[in-house]
C-alpha positions in Angstrom: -17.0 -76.0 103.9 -15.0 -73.0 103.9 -10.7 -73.3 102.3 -8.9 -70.0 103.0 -7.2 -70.0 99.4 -4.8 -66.5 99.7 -4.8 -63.9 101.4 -8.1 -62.2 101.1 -9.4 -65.5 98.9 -11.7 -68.3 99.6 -13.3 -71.2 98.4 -16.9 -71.7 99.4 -17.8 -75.7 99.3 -21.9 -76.4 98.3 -23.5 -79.2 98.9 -27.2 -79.7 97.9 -29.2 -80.2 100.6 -31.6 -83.2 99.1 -27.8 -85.1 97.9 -28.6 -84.2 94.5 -25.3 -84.4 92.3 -24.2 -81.1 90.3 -23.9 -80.9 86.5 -22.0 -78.3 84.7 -19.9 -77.6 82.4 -15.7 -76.4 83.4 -15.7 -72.5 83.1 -19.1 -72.0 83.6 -20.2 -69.9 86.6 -23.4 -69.5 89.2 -25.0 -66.8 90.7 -25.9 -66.6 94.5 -28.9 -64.5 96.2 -26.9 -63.4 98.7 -29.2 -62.1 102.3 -27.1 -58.8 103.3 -28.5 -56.6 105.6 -29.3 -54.1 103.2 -31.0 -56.4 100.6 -31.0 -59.4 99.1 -28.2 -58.8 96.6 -27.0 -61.3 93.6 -23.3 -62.1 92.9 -22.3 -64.0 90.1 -19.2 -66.2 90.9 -17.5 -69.1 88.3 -17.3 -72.6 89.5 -13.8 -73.7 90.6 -14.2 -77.5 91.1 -15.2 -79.3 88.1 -18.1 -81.8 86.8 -15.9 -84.7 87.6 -16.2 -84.1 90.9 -20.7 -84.0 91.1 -21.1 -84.4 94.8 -20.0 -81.0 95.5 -19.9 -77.5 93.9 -17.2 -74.6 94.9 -16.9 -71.2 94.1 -13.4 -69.3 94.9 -14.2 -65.5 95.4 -11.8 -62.4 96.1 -13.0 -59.8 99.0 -12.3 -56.6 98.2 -12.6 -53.7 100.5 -15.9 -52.3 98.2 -17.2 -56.1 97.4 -20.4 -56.4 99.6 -21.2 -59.7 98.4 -17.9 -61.4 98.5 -17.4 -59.4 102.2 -20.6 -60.9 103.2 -19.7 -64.4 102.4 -16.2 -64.1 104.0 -17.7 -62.9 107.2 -20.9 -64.7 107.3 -21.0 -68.0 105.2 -20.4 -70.9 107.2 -20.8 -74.5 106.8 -24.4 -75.3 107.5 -25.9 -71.8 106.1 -28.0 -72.1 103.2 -28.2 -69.8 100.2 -30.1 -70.0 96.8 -28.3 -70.2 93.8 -28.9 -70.4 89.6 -27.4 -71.5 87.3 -25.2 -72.7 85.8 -24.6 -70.6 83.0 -22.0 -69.4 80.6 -19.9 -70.2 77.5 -16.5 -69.8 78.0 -15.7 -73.8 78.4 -14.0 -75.7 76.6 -14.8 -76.8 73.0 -17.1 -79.8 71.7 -14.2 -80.9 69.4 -11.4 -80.4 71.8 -8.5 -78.9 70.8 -5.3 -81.5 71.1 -3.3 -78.2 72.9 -4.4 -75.6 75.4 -2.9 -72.2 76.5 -4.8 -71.1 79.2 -4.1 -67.2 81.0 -5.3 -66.1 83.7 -4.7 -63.5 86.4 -6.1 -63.2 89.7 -9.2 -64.6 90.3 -9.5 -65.3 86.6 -7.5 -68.9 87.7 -10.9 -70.2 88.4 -12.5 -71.2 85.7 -9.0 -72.2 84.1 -9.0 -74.8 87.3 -11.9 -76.3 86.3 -11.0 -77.2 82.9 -7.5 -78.6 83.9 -8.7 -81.0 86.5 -12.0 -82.1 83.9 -9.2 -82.7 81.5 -7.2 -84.8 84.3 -10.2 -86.8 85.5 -10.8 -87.2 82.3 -8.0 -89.7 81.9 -6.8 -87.8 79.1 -2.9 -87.0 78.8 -3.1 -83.0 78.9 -1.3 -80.4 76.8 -1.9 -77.2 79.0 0.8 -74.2 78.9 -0.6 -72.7 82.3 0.2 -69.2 83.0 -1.3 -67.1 85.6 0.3 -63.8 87.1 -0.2 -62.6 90.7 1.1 -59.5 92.5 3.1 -61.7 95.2 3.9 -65.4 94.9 1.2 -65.6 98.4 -1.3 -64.3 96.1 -1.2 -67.3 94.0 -4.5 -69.2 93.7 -4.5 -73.1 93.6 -0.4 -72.9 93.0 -0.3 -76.6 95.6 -3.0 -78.1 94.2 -2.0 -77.4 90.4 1.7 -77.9 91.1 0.1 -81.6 92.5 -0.9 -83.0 89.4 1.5 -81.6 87.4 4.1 -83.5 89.6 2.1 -86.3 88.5 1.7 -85.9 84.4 4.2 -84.3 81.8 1.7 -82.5 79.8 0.9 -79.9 82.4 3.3 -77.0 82.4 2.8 -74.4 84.9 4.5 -70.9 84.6 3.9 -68.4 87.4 4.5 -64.4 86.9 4.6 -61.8 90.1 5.2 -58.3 90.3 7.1 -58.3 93.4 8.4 -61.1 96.0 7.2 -62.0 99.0 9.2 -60.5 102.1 11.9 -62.8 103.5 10.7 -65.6 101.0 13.0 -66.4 97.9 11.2 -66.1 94.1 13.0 -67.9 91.3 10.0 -67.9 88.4 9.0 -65.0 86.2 8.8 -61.1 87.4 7.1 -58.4 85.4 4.7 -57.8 83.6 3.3 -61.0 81.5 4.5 -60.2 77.9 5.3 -61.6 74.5 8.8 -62.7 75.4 8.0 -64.8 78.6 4.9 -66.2 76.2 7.8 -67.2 73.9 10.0 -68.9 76.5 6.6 -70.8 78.0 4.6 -71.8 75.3 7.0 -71.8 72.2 3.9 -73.4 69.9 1.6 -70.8 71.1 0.3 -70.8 67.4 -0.8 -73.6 67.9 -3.0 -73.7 71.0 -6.5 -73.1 71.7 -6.2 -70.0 73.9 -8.2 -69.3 77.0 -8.0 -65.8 79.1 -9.8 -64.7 81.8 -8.9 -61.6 84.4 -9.2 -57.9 84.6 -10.1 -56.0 81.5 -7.2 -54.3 81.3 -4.9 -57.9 81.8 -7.2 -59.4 79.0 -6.6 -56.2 76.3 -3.4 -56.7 76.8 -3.0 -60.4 76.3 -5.1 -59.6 73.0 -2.7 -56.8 71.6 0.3 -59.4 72.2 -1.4 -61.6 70.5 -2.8 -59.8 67.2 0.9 -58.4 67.0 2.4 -61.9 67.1 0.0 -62.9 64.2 -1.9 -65.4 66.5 -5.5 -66.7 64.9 -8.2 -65.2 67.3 -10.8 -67.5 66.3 -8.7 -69.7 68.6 -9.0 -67.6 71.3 -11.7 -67.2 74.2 -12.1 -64.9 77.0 -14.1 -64.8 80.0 -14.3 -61.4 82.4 -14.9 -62.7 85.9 -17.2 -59.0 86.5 -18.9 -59.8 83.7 -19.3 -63.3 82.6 -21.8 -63.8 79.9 -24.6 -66.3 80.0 -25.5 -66.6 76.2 -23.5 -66.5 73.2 -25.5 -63.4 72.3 -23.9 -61.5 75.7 -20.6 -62.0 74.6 -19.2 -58.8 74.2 -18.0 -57.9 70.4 -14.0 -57.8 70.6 -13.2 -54.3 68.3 -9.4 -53.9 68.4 -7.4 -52.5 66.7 -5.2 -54.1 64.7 -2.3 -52.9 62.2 -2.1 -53.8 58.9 -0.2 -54.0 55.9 -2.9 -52.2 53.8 -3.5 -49.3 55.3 -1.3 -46.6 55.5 -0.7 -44.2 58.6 1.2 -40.3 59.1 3.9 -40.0 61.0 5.1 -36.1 61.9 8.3 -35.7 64.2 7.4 -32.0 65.4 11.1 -31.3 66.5 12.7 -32.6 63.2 10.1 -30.7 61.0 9.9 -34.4 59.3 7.0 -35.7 58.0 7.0 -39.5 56.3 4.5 -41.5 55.1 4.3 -45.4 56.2 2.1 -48.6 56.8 0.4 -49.0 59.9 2.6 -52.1 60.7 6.0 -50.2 60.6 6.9 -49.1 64.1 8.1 -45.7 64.7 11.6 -46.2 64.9 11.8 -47.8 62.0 10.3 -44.9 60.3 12.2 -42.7 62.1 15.5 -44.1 61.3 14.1 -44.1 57.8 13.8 -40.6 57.4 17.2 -39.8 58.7 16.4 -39.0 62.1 17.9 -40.8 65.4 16.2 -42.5 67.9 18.4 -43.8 70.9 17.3 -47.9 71.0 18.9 -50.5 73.1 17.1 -54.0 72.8 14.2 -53.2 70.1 12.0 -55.8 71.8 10.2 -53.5 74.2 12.1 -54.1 77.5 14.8 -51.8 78.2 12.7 -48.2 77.5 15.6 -46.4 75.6 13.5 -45.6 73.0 10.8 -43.9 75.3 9.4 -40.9 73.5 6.6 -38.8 73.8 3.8 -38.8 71.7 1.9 -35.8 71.2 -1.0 -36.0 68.8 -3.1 -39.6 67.8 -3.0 -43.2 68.7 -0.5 -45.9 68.5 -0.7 -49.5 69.1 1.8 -50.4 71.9 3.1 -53.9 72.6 5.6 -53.8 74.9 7.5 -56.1 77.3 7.7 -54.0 80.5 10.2 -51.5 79.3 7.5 -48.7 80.4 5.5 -47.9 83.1 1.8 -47.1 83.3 2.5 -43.7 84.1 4.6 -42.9 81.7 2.1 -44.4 79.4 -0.8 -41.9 81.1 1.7 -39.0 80.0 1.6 -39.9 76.8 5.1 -41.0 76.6 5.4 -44.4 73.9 8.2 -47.0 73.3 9.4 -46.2 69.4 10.5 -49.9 68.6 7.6 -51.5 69.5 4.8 -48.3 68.7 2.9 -48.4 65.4 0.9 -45.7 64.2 -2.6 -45.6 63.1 -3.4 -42.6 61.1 -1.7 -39.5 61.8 0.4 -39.2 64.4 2.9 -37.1 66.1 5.9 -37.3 68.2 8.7 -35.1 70.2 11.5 -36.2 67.8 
């Protein structure tokens, strides 16, 4: 069986052919030898459904325009062809001991392996707590969004928050625009300290999710992360997470090359507060990262940035940095 999901999304339905039942764990993926024309090729693909559900298997994939495998399968998998698959495989499921609360966060395609867990949990009979968030480019690019909003019309413990960049045409949007940051985290999970935290999406979506966190003093041991290019089938192939986090005991250069200042600070003080400081004035507005008053550009070493949509990617490329919510590791220096 074959469910257009989105637009360019679709779940592939698998039955065995001998009626054998499926076993796997929610959040773990398969990988398909796929028959193109060029070669047998093999695409690795998490399972959507969940273990509850044994009769069947799905994976939910995303075509894009250079995706041979996932192209393939959109314009030649239809019920009744057969293709080999392994698996399953993977570690990013949920925990022996489970967790009383969950946060999970996902963005496109990442929803997959997040829609396993939450429908084991509910045929599980257990009463979930899940803070659901997943962002989207346009609400019709929202994965599962009826089935999900289904059960948790039916149960109290599953909240859903959905995040776009931009509406749909002719089509009215009343949830969260932007870009997913620590203030919407706030208003949707206020006991985020508290959760067992699962991520999964592009690279980029996932660094970012980490930075929020490490600046909002969240215990990573308590958080997991999947990447849907690059799921990992031992614990050994999980990738070592090596960021870089501020802290109180080491101390960083800050050098405003305008000013002629130069002040000494911890890595955990943002520039403006430095700035400020040391006498110098930095025009601010909200000092949470959202309105971009304090955009200045940075012309010499790193900073870690955690801010709440107050500055484009661009920008960022350029080298430009938000003071309020920049802190610098090592030396640094700024147009100020």
């Amino acid at each position: 069986m074959v469910i257009p999901e989105a637009p360019g999304v679709a779940s592939f339905c698998f039955r065995a052919p001998s009626g054998a039942w499926f076993d796997h764990a929610p959040g773990q993926f398969l990988t398909l030898e796929l028959p193109l024309p060029t070669g047998t090729v093999h695409r690795t693909f998490t399972i959507s459904s969940s273990p509850s559900r044994p009769l069947s298997i799905t994976i939910t994939v995303k075509a894009q325009e250079v995706s041979l495998g996932t192209r393939w399968m959109m314009d030649h998998l239809t019920p009744g062809t057969r293709v080999r698959a392994f698996g399953p495989s993977g570690v990013f499921v949920l925990p022996d001991a489970k967790p009383r609360k969950y946060l999970f966060i996902s963005a496109g395609s990442g929803i997959t392996p997040m829609l396993s867990m939450t429908t084991w949990i509910w045929d599980s009979g257990l009463e979930p707590d899940i803070a659901f968030v997943h962002c989207a480019r346009r609400p019709q690019d929202l994965i599962f969004r009826q089935r999900l909003e289904h059960m948790a019309s039916r149960t109290p413990g599953l909240k859903l928050h959905w995040v776009v960049k931009e509406d749909d045409p002719y089509r009215t949007w009343t949830g969260y625009r932007g870009r997913f940051n620590q203030l919407m985290l706030g208003l949707m999970a206020p006991d985020y300290l508290d959760r067992e935290v699962f991520c999964c999406g592009p690279e980029s979506f996932m660094q970012s999710v980490r930075d929020m966190l490490n600046a909002l003093g969240f215990d990573m041991e308590h958080y997991h992360q999947e990447s849907f290019h690059a799921p990992a089938a031992t614990i050994a192939e999980v990738p070592q997470i090596d960021d870089v986090v501020p802290s109180d005991d080491r101390t960083a250069e800050l050098h405003f090359a305008a000013s002629g200042v130069t002040a000494t600070c911890r890595e955990t003080d943002t520039v403006l507060t430095v700035a400020r400081a040391s006498g110098l004035n930095i025009p601010s507005g909200c000092t949470f990262g959202v309105c971009g008053t304090c955009k200045v550009k940075k012309t010499e070493g790193e900073v870690v940035m955690v801010h709440s949509g107050g500055i484009a990617d661009e920008d960022i490329e350029a080298g430009y940095i938000l003071a309020c919510c920049s802190r610098p590791i090592g030396r640094v220096s700024v147009e100020v």
